[in-house]
C-alpha positions as CSV (number, residue, x, y, z in Angstrom):
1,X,-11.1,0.3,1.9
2,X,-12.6,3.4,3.6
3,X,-10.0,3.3,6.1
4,X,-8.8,0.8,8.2
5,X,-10.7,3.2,11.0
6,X,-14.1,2.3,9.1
7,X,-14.1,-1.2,10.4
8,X,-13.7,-2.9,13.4
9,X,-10.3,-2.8,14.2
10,X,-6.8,-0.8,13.0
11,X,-3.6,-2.6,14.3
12,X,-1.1,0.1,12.7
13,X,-0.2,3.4,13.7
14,X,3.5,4.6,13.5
15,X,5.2,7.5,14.9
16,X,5.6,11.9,14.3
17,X,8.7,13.3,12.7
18,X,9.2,15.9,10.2
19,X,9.3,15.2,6.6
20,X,10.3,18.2,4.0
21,X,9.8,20.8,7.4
22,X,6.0,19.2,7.4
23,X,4.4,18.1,10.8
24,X,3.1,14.9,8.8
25,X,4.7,11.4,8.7
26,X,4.6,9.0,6.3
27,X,5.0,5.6,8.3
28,X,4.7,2.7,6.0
29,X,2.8,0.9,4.0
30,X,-0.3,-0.4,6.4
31,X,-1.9,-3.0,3.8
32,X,-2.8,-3.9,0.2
33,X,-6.4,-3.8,-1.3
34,X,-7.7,-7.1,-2.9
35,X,-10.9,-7.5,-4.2
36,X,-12.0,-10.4,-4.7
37,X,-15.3,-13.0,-5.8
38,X,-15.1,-14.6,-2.2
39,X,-14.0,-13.3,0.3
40,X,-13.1,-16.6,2.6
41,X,-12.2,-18.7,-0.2
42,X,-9.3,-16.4,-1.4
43,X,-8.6,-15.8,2.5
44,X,-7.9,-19.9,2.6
45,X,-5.2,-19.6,0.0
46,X,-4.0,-16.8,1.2
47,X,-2.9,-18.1,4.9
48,X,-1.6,-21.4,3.0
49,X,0.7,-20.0,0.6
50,X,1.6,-16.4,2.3
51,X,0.7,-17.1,6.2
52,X,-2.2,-14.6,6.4
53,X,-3.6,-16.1,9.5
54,X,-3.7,-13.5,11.8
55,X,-6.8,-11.2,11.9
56,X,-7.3,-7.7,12.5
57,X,-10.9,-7.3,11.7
58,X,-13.8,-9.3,9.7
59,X,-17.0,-7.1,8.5
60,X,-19.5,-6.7,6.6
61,X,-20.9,-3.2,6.5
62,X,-21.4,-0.4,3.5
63,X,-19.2,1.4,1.8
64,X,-20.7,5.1,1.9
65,X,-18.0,6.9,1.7
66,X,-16.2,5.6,-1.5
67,X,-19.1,7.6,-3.9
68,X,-16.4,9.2,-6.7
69,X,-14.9,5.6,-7.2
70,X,-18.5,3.2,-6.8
71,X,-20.5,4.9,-9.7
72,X,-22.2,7.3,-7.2
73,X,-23.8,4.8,-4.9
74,X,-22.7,3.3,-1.2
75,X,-22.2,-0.4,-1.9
76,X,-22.4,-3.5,0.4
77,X,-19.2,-5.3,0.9
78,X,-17.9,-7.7,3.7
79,X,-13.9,-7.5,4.3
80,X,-10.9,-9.0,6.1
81,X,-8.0,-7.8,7.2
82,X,-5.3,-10.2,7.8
83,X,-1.6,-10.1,8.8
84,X,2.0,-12.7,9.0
85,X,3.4,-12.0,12.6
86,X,6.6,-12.9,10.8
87,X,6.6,-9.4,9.6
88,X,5.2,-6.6,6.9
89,X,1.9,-5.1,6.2
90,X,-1.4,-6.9,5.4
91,X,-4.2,-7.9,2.9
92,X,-7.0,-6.2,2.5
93,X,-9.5,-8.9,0.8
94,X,-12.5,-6.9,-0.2
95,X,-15.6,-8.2,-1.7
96,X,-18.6,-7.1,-2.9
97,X,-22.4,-8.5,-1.4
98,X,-24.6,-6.5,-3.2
99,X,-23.2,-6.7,-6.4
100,X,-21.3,-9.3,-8.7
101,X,-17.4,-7.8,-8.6
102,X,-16.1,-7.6,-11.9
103,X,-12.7,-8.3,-13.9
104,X,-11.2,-6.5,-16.2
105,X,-12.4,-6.5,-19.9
106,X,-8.7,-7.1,-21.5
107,X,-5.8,-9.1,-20.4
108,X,-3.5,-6.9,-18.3
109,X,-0.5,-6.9,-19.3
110,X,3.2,-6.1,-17.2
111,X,3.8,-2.4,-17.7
112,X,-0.2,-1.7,-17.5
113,X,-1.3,1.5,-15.4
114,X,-2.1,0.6,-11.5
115,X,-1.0,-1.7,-9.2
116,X,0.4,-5.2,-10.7
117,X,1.9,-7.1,-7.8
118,X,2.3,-7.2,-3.8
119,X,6.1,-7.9,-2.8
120,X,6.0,-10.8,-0.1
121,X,9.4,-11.1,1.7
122,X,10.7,-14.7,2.2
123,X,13.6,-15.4,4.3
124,X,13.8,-19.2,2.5
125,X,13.1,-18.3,-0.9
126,X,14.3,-21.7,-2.2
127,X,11.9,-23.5,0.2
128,X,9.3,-21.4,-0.6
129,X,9.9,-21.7,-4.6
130,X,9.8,-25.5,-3.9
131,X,6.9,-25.6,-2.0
132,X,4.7,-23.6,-4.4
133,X,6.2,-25.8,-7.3
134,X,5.0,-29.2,-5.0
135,X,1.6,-27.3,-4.6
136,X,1.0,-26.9,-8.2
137,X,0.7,-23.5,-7.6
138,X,0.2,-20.9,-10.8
139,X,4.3,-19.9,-10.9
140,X,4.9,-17.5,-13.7
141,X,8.5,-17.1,-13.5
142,X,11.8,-19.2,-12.5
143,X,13.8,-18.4,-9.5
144,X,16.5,-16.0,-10.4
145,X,18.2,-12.8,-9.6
146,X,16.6,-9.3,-9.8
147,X,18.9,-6.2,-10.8
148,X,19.4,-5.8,-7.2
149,X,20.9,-9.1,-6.6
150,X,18.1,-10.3,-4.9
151,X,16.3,-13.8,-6.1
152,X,12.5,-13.4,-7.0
153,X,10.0,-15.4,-8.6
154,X,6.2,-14.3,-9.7
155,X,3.4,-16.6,-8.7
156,X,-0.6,-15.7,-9.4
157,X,-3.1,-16.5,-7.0
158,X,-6.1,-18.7,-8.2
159,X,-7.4,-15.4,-9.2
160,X,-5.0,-13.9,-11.5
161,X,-3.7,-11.6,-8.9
162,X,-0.1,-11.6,-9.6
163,X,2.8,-11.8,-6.3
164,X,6.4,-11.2,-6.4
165,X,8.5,-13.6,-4.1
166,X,11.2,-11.7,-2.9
167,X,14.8,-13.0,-0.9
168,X,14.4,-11.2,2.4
169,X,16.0,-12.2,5.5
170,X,14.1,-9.6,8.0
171,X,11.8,-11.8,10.3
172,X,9.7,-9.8,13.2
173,X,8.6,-12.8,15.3
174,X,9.7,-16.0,14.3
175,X,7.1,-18.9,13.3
176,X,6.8,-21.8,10.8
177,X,6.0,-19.7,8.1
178,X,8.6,-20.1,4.8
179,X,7.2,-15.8,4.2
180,X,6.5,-12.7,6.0
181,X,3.4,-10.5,4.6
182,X,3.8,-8.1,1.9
183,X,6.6,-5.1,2.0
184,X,5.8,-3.3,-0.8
185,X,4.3,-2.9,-4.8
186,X,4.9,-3.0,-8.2
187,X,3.1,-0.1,-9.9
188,X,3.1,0.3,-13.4
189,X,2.8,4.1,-14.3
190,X,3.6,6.4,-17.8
191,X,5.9,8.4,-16.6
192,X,8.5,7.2,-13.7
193,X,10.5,10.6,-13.6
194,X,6.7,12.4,-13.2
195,X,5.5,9.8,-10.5
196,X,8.3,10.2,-8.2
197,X,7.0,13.7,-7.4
198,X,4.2,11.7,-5.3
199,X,6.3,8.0,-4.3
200,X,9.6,9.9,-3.6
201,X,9.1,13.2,-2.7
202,X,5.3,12.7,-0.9
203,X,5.5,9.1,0.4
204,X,9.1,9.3,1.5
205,X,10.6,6.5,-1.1
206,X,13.5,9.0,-1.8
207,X,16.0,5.8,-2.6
208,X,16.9,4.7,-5.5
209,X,18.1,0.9,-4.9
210,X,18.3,0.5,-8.9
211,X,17.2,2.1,-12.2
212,X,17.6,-0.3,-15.4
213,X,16.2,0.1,-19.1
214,X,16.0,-3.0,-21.3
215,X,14.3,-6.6,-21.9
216,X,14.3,-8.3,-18.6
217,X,15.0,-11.9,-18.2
218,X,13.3,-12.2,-14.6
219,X,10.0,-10.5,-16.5
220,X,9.6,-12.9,-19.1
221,X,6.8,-15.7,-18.3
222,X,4.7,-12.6,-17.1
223,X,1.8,-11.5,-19.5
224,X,3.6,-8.8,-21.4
225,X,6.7,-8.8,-19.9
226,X,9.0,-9.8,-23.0
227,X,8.6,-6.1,-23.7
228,X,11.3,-3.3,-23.3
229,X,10.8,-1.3,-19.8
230,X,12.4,1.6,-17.5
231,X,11.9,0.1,-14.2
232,X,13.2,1.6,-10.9
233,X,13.1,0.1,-7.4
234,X,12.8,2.5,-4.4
235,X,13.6,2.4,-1.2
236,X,13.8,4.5,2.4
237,X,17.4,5.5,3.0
238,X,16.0,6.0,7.4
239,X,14.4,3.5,8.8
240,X,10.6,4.0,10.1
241,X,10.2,5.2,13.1
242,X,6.6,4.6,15.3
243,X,4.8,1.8,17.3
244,X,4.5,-0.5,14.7
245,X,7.6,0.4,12.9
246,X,9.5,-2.7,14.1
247,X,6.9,-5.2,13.2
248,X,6.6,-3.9,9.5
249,X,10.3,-3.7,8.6
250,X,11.3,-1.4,5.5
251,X,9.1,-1.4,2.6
252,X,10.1,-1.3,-1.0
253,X,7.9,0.2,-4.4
254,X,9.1,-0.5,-7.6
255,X,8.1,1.5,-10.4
256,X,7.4,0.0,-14.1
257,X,6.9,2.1,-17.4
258,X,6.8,0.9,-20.9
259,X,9.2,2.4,-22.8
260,X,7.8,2.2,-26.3
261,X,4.1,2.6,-25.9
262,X,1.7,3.3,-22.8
263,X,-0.2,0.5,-21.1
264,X,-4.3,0.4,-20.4
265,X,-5.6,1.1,-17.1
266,X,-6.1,-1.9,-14.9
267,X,-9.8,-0.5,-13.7
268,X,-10.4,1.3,-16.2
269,X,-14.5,1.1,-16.6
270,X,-14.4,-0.5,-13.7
271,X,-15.2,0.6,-9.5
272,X,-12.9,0.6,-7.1
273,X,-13.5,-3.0,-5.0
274,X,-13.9,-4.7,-8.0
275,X,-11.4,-7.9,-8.9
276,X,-7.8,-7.0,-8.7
277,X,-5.5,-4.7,-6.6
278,X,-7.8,-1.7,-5.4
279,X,-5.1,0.8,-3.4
280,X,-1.9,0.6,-1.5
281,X,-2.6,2.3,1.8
282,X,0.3,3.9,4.2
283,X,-0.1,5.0,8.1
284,X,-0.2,8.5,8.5
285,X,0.5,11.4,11.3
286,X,-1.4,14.3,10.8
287,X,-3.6,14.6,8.4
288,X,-4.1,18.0,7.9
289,X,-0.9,18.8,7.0
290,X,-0.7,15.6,4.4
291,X,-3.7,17.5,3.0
292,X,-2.2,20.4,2.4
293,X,1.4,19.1,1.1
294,X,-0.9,16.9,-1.1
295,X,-3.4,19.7,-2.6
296,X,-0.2,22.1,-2.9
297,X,2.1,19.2,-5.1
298,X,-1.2,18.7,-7.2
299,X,-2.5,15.2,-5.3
300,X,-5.7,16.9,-3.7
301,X,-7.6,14.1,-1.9
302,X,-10.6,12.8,-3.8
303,X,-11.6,11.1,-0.6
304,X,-11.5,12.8,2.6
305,X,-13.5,12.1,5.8
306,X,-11.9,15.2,7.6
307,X,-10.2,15.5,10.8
308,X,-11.8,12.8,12.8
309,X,-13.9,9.7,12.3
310,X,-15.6,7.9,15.3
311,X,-17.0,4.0,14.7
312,X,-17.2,3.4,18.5
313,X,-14.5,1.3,19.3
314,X,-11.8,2.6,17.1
315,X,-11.3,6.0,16.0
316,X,-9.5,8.3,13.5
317,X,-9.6,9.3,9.8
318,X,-8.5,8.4,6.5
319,X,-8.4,9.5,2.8
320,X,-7.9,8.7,-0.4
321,X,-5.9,10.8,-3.5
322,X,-4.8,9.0,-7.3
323,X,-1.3,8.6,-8.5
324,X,-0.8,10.7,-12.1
325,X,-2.4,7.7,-13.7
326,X,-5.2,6.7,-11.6
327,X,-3.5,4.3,-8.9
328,X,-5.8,5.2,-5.6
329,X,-3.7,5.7,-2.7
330,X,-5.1,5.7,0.9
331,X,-4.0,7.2,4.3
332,X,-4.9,6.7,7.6
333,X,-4.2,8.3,10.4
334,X,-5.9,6.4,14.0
335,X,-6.0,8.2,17.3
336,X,-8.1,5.0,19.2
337,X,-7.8,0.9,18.7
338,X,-9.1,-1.7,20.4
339,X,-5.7,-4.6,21.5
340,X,-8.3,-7.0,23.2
341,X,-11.9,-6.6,23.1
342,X,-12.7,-9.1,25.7
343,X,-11.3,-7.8,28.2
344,X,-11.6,-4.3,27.2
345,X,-8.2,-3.3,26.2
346,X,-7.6,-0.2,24.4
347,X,-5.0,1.6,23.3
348,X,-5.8,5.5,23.0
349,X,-3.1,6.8,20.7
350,X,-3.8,10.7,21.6
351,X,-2.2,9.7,25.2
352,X,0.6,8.2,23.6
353,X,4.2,9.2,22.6
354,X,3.9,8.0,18.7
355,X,7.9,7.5,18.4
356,X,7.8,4.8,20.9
357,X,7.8,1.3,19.9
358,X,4.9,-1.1,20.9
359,X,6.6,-4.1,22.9
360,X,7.4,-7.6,21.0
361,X,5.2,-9.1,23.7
362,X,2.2,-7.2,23.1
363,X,1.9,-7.7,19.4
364,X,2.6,-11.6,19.8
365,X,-0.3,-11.7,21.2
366,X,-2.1,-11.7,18.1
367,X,-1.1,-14.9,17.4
368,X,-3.9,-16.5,19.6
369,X,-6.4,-15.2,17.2
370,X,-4.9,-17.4,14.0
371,X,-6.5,-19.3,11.9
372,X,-5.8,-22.7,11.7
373,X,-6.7,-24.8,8.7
């Protein structure tokens, strides 16, 4: 994505404090990239197993400003963004119009460099395990205990898209949904101790929930996952502070690295948009100084559409820098969204003390734009 400020509408903004004596604030994990081949097809399973239903924007526009990662050339895409009002971020499903998407040219493999799996929180993880088994859904793993206690199961979408189940009891608004939306990633990189320079010290994941070596039980039914790896799950020790903080909850990464040889890049001859995870994106507060941290701790953006980007009815900028492999990582940072279009509701986030929590109410009313199937 180009930013969530590039399209129609951008539901999360979070609030200013000072990270590392820096002006800028990393607020959370805003949404996951997923391109796809169609766009409304993958959207249907997606609100029947996950809850998707709610969403933020539908377009389909260009993608000019993407050039280093779309061989040069602004390419035609139409894109949804869709949330879980039960709580966490929310898909980005991304697919190209003017050319056919494409999948990778080898089997990836658990341990492989880039992004291999959203986290979706489930505060009835038996239900949910049961229902996905009735559904004849693509499960890859049993139900069983991660090394943080915490039961888990993989499932792939129809697409080969890989999604860890995770036992979660935090629920924003209440519905009948047996999940929230995603909280969080599994990346697999080459070097854990060398990433955490960007996921801990950068992006704020400075806790260290666990940190095993071995064969892992809970990996095996995953492509490549009988294999020996270092893998270390990361938290925030504070909790997130902003308007949207409360609806999000606390996110969680977890790192993966092979410990006895180095996995293949998951695009690698490939563009950015193409079939897979594209980029983890996190809200941001100011920019200009996550610029300079980032150029200065050897993350320069690759993508930047400077200090403000106007489409109209929502405003703001975003950017985009790679992970020591490769992984693309976005920020945005919003200063105007629209709440209700109809009635010409906007929230200007300039006029706004950022630390303050949007009210429960407000954000419920999403709900009335679901999509029922």
């Amino acid at each position: 994505m180009e930013g969530i400020i590039y399209h129609t509408v951008n539901c999360f903004i979070f609030a200013r404090k000072h990270f590392k004596d820096m002006a800028k604030l990393i607020t959370g994990i805003q949404q996951i990239g997923i391109g796809v081949s169609n766009v409304h097809e993958a959207w249907r399973w997606y609100r029947e197993a996950f809850g998707m239903r709610v969403p933020i924007f539908e377009e389909a526009a260009t993608a000019a400003l993407m050039l280093p990662y779309t061989g040069g050339e602004p390419r035609d895409r139409h894109a949804v963004l869709a949330v879980n009002l039960q709580g966490g971020s929310g898909f980005e499903i991304w697919q190209y119009t003017g050319r056919v998407p494409q999948a990778p040219a080898f089997q990836i493999q658990w341990g492989d460099l880039g992004i291999l799996a959203a986290k979706i929180r489930s505060n009835q993880i038996e239900n949910t395990y049961n229902k996905f088994e009735s559904n004849n859904y693509y499960i890859k793993t049993t139900l069983q205990n991660a090394p943080n206690g915490k039961k888990h199961f993989f499932v792939n979408d129809p697409y080969g898209n890989l999604f860890e189940v995770v036992e979660d009891e935090y629920v924003y608004a209440a519905g009948n949904e047996l999940t929230g939306g995603p909280f969080g990633a599994v990346i697999g990189v080459s070097d854990i101790d060398k990433a955490m320079k960007l996921y801990a010290d950068i992006l704020g994941y400075n806790q260290i929930i666990s940190d095993k070596t071995g064969v892992f039980d809970d990996f095996k039914g995953i492509s490549g996952g009988e294999r020996a790896f270092r893998r270390v799950l990361l938290g925030h020790e504070k909790p997130r502070k902003g308007a949207f903080s409360e609806m999000f909850g606390y996110s969680q990464l977890e790192l993966v690295q092979l410990t006895e040889e180095k996995g293949r890049k998951v695009f690698e001859n490939r563009m950015w948009g193409d079939l897979g995870y594209i980029h983890l994106c996190f809200d941001i507060i100011k920019m200009a100084d996550l610029r300079q941290e980032c150029k200065e701790n050897g993350f320069p953006f690759t993508v930047d559409a400077g200090d403000y980007f106007d489409m109209g009815e929502a405003a703001g900028t975003f950017a985009y820098i790679e992970d020591p492999d490769g992984t693309l990582i976005e920020f945005v940072e919003t200063f105007k969204i629209p709440i209700f279009k109809k009635i010409g509701w906007y929230l200007n986030l300039k006029k706004r003390d950022a630390t303050k929590v949007i009210p429960k109410w407000m954000l419920k009313t999403l709900r009335f734009n679901a999509v029922k199937d």
